[in-house]
ZADO-1210 file (C-alpha; in nm, 4 decimals, padded with zeros to 6 digits):
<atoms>
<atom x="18.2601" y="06.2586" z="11.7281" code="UNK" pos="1"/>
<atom x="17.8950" y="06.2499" z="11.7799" code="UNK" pos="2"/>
<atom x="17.8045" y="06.1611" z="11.4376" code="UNK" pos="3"/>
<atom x="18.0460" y="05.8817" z="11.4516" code="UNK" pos="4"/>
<atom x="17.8905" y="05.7740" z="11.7884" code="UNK" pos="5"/>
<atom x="17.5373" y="05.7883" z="11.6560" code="UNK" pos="6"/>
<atom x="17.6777" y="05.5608" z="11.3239" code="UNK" pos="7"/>
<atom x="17.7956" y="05.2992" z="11.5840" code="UNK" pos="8"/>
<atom x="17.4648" y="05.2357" z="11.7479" code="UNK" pos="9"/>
<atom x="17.2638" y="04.9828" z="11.5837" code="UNK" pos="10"/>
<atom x="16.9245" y="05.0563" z="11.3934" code="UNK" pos="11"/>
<atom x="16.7647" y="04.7984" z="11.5841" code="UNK" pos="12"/>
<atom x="16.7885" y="05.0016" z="11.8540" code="UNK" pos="13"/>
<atom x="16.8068" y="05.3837" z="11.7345" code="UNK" pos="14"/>
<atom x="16.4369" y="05.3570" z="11.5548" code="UNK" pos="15"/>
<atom x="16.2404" y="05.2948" z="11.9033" code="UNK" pos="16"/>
<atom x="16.4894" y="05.5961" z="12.0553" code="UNK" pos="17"/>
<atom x="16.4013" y="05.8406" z="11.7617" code="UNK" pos="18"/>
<atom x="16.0020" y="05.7277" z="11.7923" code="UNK" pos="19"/>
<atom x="16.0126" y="05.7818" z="12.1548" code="UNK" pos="20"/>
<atom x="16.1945" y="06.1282" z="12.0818" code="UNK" pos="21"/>
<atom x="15.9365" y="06.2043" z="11.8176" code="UNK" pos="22"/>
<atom x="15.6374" y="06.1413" z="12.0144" code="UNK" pos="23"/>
<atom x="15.7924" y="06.3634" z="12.2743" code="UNK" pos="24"/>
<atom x="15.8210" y="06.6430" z="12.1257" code="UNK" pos="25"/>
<atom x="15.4969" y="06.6201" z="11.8904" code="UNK" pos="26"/>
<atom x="15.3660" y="06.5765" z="12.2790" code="UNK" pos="27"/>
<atom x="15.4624" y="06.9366" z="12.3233" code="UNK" pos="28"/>
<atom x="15.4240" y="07.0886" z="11.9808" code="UNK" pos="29"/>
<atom x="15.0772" y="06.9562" z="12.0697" code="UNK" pos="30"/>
<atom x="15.0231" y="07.1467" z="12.3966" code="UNK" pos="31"/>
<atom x="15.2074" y="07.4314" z="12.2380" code="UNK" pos="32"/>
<atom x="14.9360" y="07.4674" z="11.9683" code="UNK" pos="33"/>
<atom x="14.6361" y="07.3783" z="12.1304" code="UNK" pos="34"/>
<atom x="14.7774" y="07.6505" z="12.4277" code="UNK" pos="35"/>
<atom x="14.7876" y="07.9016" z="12.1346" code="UNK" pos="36"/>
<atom x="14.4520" y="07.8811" z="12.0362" code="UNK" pos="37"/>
<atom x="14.2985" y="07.8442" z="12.3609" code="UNK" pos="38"/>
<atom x="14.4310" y="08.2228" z="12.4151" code="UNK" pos="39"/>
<atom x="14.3620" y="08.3497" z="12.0479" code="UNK" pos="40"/>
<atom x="14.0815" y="08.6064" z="12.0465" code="UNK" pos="41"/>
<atom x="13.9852" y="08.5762" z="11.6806" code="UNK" pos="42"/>
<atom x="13.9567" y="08.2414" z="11.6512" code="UNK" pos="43"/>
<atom x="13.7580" y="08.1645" z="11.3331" code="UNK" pos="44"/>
<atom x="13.5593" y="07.8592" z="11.2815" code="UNK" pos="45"/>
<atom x="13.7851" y="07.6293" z="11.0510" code="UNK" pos="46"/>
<atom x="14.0523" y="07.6767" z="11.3322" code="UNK" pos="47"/>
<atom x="13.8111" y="07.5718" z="11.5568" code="UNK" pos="48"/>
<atom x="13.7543" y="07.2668" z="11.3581" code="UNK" pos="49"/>
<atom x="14.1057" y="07.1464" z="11.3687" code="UNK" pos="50"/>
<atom x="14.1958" y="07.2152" z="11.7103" code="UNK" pos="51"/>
<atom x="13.8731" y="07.0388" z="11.7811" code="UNK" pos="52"/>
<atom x="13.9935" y="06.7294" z="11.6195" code="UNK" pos="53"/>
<atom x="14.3995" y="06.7399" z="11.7194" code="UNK" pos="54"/>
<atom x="14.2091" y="06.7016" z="12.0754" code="UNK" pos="55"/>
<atom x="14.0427" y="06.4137" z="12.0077" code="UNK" pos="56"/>
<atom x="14.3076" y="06.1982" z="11.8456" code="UNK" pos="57"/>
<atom x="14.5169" y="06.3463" z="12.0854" code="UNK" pos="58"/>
<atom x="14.8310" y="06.3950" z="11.8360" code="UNK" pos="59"/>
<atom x="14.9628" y="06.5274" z="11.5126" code="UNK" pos="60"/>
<atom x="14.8242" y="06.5450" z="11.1600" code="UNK" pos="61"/>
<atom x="14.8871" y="06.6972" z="10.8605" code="UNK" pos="62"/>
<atom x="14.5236" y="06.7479" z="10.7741" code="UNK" pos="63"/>
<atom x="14.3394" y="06.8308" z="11.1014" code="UNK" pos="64"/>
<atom x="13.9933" y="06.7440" z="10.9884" code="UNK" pos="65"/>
<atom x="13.7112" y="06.4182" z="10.9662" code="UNK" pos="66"/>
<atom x="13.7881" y="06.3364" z="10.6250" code="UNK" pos="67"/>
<atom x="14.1102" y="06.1464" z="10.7255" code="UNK" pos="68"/>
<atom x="13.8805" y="05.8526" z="10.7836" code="UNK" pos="69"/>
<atom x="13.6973" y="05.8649" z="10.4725" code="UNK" pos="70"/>
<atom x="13.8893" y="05.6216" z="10.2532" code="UNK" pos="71"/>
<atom x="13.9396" y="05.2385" z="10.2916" code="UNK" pos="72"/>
<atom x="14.2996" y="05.2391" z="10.3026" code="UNK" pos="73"/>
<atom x="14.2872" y="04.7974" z="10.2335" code="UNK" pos="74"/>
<atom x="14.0180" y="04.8249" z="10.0036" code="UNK" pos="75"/>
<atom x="14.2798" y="04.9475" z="09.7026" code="UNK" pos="76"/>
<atom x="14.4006" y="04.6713" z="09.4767" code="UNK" pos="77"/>
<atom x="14.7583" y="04.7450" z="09.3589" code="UNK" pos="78"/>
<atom x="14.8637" y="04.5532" z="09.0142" code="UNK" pos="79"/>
<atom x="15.2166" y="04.5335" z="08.8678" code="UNK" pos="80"/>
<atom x="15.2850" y="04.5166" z="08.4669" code="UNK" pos="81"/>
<atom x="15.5074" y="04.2723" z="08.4027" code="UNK" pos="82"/>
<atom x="15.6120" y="04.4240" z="08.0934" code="UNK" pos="83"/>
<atom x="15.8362" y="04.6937" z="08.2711" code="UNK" pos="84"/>
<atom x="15.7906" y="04.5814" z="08.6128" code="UNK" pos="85"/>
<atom x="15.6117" y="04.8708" z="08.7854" code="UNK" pos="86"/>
<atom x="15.3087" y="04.8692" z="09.0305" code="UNK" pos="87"/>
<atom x="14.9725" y="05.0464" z="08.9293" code="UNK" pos="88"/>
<atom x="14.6037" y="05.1621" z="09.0254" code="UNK" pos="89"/>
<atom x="14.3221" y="05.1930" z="08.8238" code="UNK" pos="90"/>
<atom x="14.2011" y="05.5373" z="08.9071" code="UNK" pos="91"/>
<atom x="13.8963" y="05.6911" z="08.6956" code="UNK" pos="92"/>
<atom x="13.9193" y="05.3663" z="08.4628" code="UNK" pos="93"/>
<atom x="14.2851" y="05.4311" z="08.3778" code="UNK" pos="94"/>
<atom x="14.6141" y="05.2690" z="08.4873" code="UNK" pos="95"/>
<atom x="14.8538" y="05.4926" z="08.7204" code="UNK" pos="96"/>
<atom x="15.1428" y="05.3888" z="08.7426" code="UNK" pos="97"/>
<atom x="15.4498" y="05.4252" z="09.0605" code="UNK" pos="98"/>
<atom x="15.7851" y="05.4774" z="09.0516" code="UNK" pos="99"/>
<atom x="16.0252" y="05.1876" z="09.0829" code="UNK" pos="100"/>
<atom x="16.1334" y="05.0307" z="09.3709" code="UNK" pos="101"/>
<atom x="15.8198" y="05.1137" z="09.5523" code="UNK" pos="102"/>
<atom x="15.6091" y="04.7664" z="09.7442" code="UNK" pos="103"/>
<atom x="15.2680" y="04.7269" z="09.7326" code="UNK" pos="104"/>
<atom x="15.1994" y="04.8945" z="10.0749" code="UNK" pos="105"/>
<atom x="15.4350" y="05.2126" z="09.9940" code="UNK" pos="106"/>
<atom x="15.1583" y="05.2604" z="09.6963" code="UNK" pos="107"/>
<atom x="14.8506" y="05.2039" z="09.8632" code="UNK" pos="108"/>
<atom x="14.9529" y="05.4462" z="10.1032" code="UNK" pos="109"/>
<atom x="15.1131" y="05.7546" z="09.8390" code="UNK" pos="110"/>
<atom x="14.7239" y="05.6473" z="09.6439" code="UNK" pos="111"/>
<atom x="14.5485" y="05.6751" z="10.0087" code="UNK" pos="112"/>
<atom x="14.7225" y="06.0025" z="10.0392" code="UNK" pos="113"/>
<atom x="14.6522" y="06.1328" z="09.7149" code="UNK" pos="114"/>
<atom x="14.2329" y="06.0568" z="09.7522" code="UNK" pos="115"/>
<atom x="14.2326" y="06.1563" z="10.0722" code="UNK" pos="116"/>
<atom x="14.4124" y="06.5280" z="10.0234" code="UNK" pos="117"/>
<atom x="14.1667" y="06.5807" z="09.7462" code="UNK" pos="118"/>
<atom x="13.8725" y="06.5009" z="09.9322" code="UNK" pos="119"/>
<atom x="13.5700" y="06.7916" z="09.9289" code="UNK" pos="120"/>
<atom x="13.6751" y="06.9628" z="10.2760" code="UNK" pos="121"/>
<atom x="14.0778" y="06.9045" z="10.2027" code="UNK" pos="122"/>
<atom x="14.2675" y="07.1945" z="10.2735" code="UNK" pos="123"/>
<atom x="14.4913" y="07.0583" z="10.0108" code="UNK" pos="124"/>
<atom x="14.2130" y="07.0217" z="09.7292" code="UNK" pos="125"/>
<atom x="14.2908" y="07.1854" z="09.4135" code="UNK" pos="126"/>
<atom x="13.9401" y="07.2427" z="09.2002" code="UNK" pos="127"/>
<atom x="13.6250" y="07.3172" z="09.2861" code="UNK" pos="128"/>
<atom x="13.2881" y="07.3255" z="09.0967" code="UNK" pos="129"/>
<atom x="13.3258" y="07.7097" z="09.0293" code="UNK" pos="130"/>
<atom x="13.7006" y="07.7022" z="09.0015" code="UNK" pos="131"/>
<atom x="13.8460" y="07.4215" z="08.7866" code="UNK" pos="132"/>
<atom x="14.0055" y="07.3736" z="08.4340" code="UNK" pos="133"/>
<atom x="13.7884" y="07.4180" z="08.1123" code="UNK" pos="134"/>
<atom x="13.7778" y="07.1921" z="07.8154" code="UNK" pos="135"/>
<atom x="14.0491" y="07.1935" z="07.5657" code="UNK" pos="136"/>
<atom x="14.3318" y="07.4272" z="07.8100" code="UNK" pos="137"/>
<atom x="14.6721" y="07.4039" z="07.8335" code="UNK" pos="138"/>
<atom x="14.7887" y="07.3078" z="08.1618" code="UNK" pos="139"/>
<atom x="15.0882" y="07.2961" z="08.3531" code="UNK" pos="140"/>
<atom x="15.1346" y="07.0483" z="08.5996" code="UNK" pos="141"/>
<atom x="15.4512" y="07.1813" z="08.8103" code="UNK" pos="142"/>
<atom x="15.5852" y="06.9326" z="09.0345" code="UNK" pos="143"/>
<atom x="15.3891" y="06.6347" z="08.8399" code="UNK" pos="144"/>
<atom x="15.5226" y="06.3162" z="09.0753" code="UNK" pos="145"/>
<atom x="15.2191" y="06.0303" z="08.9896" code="UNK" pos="146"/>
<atom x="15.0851" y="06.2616" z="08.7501" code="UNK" pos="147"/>
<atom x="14.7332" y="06.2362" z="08.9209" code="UNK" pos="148"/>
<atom x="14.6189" y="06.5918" z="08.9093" code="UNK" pos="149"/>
<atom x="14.6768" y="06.5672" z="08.4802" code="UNK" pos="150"/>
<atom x="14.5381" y="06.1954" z="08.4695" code="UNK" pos="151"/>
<atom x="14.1909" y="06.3533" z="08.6493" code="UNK" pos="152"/>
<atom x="14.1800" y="06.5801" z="08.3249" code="UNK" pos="153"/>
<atom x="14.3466" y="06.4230" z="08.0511" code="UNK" pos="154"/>
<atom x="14.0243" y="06.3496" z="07.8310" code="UNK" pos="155"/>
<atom x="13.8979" y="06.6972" z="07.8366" code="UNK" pos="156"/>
<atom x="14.2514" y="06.9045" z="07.8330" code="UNK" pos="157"/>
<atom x="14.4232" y="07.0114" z="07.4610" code="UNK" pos="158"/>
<atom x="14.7766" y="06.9586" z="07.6136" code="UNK" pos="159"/>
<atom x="14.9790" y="06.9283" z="07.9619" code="UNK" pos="160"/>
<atom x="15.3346" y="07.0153" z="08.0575" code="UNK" pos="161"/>
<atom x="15.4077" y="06.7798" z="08.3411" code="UNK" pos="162"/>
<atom x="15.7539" y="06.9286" z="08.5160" code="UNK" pos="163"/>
<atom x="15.9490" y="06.6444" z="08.6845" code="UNK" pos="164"/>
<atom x="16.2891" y="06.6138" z="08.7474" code="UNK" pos="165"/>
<atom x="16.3095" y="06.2675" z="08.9054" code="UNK" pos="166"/>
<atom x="16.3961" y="06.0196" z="08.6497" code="UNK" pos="167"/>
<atom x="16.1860" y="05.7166" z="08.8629" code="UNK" pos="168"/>
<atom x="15.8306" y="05.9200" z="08.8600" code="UNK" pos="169"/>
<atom x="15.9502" y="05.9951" z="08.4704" code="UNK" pos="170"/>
<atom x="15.9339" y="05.6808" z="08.3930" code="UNK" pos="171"/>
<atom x="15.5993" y="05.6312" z="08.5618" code="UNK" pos="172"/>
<atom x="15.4569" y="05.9123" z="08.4368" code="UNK" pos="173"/>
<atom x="15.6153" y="05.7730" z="08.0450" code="UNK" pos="174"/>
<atom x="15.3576" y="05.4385" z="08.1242" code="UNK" pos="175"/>
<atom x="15.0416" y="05.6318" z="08.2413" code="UNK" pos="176"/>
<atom x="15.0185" y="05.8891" z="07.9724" code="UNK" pos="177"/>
<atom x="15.1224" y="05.6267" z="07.7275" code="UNK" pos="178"/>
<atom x="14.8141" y="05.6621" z="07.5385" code="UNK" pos="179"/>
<atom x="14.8341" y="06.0430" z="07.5307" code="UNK" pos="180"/>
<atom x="15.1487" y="06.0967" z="07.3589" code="UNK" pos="181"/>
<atom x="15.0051" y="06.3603" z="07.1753" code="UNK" pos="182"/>
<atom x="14.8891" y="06.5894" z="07.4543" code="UNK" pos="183"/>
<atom x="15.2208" y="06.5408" z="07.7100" code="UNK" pos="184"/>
<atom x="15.5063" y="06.6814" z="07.7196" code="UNK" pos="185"/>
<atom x="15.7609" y="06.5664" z="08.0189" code="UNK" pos="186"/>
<atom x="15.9924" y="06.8318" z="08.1360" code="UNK" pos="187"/>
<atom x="16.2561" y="06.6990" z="08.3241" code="UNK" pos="188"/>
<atom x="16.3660" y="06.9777" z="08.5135" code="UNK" pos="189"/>
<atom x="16.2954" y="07.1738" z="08.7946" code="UNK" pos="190"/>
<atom x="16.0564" y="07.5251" z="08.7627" code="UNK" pos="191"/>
<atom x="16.3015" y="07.8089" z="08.9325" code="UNK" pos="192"/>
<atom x="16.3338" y="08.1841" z="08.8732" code="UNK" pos="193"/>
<atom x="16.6418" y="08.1456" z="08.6422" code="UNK" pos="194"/>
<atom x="16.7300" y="07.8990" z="08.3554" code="UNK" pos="195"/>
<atom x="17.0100" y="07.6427" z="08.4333" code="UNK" pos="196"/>
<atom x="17.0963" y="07.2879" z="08.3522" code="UNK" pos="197"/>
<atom x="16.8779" y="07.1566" z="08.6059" code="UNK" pos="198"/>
<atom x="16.6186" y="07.4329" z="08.6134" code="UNK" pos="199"/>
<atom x="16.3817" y="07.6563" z="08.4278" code="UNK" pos="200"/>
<atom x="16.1736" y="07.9647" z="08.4340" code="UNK" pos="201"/>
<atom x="15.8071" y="07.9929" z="08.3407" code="UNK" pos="202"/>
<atom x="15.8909" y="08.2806" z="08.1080" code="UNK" pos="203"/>
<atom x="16.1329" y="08.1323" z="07.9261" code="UNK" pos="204"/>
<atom x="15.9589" y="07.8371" z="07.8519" code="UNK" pos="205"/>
<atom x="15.6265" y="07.9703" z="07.7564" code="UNK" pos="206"/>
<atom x="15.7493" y="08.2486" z="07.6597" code="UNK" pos="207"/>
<atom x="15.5407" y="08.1880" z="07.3269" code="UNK" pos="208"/>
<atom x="15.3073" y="07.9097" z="07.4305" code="UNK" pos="209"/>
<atom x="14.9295" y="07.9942" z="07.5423" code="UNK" pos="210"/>
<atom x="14.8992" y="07.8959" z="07.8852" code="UNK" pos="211"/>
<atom x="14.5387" y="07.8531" z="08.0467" code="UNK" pos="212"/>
<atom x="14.5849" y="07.6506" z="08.3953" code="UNK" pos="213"/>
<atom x="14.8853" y="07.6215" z="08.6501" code="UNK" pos="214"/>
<atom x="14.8953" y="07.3856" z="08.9172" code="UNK" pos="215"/>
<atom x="15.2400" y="07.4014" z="09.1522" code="UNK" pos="216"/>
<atom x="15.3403" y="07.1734" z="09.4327" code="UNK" pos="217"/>
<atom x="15.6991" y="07.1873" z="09.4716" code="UNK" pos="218"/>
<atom x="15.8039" y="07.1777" z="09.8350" code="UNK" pos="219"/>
<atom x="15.8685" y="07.5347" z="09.9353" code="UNK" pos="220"/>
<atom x="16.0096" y="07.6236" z="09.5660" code="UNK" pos="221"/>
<atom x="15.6775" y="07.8451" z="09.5069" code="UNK" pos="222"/>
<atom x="15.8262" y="08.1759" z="09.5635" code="UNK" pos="223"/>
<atom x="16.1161" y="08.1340" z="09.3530" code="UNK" pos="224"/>
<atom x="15.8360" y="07.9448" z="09.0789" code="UNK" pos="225"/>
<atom x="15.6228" y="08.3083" z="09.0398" code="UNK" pos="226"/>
<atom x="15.9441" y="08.4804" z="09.0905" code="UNK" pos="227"/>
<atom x="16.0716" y="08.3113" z="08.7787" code="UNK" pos="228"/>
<atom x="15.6612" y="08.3544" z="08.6024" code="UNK" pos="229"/>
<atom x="15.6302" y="08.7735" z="08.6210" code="UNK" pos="230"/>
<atom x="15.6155" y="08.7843" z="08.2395" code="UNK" pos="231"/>
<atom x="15.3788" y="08.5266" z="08.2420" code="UNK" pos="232"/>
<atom x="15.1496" y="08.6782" z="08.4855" code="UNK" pos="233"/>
<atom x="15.1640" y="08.9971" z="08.3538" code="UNK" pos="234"/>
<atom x="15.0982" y="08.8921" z="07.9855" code="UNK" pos="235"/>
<atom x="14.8457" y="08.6360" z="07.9934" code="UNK" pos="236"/>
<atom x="14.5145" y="08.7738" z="07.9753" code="UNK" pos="237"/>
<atom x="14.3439" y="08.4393" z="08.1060" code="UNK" pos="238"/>
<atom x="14.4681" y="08.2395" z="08.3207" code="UNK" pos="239"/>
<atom x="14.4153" y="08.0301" z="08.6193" code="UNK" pos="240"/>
<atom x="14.6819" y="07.9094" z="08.9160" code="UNK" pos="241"/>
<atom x="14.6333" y="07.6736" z="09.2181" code="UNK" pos="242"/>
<atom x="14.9720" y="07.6482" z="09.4134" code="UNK" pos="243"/>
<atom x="15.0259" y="07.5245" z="09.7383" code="UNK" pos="244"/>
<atom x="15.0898" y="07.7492" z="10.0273" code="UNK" pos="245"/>
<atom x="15.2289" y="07.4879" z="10.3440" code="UNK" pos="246"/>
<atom x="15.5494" y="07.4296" z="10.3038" code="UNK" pos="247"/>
<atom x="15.6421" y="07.7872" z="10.4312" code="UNK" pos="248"/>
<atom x="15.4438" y="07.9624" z="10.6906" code="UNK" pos="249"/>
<atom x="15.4035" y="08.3233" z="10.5218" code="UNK" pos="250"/>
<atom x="15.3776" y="08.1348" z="10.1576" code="UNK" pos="251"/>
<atom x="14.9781" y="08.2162" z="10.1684" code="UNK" pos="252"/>
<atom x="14.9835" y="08.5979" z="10.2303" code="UNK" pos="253"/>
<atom x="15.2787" y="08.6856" z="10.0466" code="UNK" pos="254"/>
<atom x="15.1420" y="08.4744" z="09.7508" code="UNK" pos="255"/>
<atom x="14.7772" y="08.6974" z="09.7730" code="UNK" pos="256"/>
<atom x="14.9253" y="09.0330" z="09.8231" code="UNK" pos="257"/>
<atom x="15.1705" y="08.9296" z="09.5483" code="UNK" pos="258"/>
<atom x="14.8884" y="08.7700" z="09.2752" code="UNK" pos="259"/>
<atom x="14.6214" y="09.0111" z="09.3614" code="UNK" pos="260"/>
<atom x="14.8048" y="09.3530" z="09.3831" code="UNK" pos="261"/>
<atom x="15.0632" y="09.3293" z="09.1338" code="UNK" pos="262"/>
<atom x="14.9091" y="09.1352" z="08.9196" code="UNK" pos="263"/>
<atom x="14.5786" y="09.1428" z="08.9172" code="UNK" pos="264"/>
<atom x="14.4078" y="08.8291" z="09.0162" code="UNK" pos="265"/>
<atom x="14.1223" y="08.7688" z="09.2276" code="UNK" pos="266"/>
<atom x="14.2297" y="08.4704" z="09.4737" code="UNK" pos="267"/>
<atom x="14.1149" y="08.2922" z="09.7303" code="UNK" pos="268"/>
<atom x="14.1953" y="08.0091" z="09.9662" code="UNK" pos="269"/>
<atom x="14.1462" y="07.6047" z="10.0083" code="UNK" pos="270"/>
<atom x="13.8664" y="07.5166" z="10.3281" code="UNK" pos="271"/>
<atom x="14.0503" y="07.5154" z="10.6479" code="UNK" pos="272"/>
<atom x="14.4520" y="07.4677" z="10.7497" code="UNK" pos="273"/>
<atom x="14.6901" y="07.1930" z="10.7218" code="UNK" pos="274"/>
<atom x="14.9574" y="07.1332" z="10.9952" code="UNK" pos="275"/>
<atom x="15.3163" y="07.0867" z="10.8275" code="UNK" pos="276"/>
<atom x="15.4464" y="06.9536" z="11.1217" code="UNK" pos="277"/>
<atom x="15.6873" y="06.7063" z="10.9376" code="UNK" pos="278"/>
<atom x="15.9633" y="06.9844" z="10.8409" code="UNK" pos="279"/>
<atom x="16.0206" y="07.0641" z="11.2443" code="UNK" pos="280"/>
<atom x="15.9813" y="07.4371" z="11.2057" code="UNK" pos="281"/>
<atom x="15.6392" y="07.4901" z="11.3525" code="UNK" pos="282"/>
<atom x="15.6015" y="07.8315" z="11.5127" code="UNK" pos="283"/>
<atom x="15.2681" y="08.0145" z="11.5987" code="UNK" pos="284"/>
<atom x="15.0169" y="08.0759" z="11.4119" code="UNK" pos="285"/>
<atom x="15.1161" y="07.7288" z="11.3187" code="UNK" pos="286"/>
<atom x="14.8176" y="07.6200" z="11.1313" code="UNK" pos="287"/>
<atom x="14.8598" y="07.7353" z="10.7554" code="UNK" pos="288"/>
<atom x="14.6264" y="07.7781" z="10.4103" code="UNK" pos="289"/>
<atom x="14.6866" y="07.4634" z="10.2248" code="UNK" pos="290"/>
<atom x="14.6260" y="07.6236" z="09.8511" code="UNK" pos="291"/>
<atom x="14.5808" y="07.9137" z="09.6735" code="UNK" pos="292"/>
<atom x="14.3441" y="07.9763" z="09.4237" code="UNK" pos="293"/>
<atom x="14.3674" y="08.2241" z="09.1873" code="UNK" pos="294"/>
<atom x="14.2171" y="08.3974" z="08.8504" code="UNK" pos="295"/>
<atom x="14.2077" y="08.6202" z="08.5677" code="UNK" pos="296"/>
<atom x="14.0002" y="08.6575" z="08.2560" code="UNK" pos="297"/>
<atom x="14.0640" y="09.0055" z="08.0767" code="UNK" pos="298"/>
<atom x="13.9083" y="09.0487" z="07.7325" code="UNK" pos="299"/>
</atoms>
């Protein structure tokens, strides 16, 4: 009966109760958190730096630091291409395209997004100077969307897997790596421990394929991704991971103990914490590693 109430009452009118609601309750997860770290003993000094910063906004972010404000959200100039009627940016000098049925706005904000988590001090940055992907590897790009994190290295890589199952970012992803046939290969699947219709396992596929770089951000799917990877990770002598840790609140030290112990990698985390406050299931410690790093080079 509820849910039939709730369908009665007008949108007009339920979007100011849910932001009112919202801000409520981000009012307490606020107080909550900042409470928490007022009492922790062993505060370290990137936790510091958030809290410092949730204070002064006075609210909720996913990345508690200064570099929110570092790009010019207006400044980007969106284009659309007529010939298949899909909206672009020029990033690096090449056209990247967006999935259909986005506006103009939607993709100056996903583009903001995508600068701004890869910023120098992001917990959600990927490479580094000493930890990034050497000419002429094989990557896999797990979890693809935009396809920025390929695009970034397309001139210098030999070849990239780019997992996606939805069909709309296919199709973008089909009209940026246009001229790159040759080096992409779109799976459209998801990356699971098992092989199904809809799914596959890192074993399976490379099973006979040199792999040299993974990069994984697949909303909470990790676990089941390495789960699905342990003949991968045992067999290749060289090889290089960065997988996001956020979407789960344990993701980061089950993913070290698991990486570093069993299969030995040396690993490491991104600068600072990102607050995932969006999925409602914040709990103490709250603040969480936004990437792990990890490597291996035997001879």
């Amino acid at each position: 009966m509820l849910a039939v109430i709730k369908k009665m009452i007008p949108d007009i009118i339920k979007t100011p109760i849910n932001k009112i609601r919202n801000q409520i309750r981000w009012n307490r997860q606020l107080n909550a958190i900042v409470k928490f770290y007022a009492n922790k003993v062993d505060i370290n000094e990137e936790e510091q730096e958030a809290i410092q910063y949730l204070k002064k906004i006075n609210g909720l972010t996913v990345f508690p630091y200064d570099f929110n404000s570092s790009w010019d959200f207006m400044s980007i100039n969106v284009f659309k291409d007529i010939s298949v009627d899909l909206l672009y940016v020029v990033h690096n000098g090449y056209r990247l395209y967006f999935k259909r049925g986005l506006s103009a706005i939607d993709v100056k904000g996903i583009y903001f997004g995508l600068m701004n988590e890869q910023s120098e001090k992001s917990p959600h940055l990927y490479l580094t100077k000493s930890f990034n992907i050497e000419d002429n590897s094989v990557i896999a790009d797990i979890g693809s969307a935009e396809g920025i994190f390929t695009l970034n290295s397309i001139s210098s890589i030999s070849k990239a897997y780019l997992f996606e199952p939805d069909p709309l970012w296919v199709e973008a992803l089909e009209q940026t790596f246009k001229p790159w046939k040759e080096k992409i290969i779109i799976i459209k699947k998801y990356v699971g421990s098992t092989d199904s219709e809809s799914t596959i396992a890192l074993d399976s596929f490379f099973k006979e394929i040199q792999l040299d770089f993974i990069k994984a951000d697949i909303e909470g799917a990790e676990s089941a991704m390495l789960l699905g990877a342990d003949q991968l990770l045992r067999l290749q002598h060289k090889l290089k991971l960065a997988i996001t840790t956020y979407h789960k609140q344990t993701d980061f030290e089950q993913f070290f103990m698991l990486l570093t112990n069993q299969y030995g990698f040396k690993a490491e985390h991104s600068y600072g914490y990102m607050l995932y406050f969006i999925n409602n299931d914040l709990e103490p410690p709250y603040l969480r590693r936004g990437i792990i790093r990890a490597e291996r080079n035997i001879n």
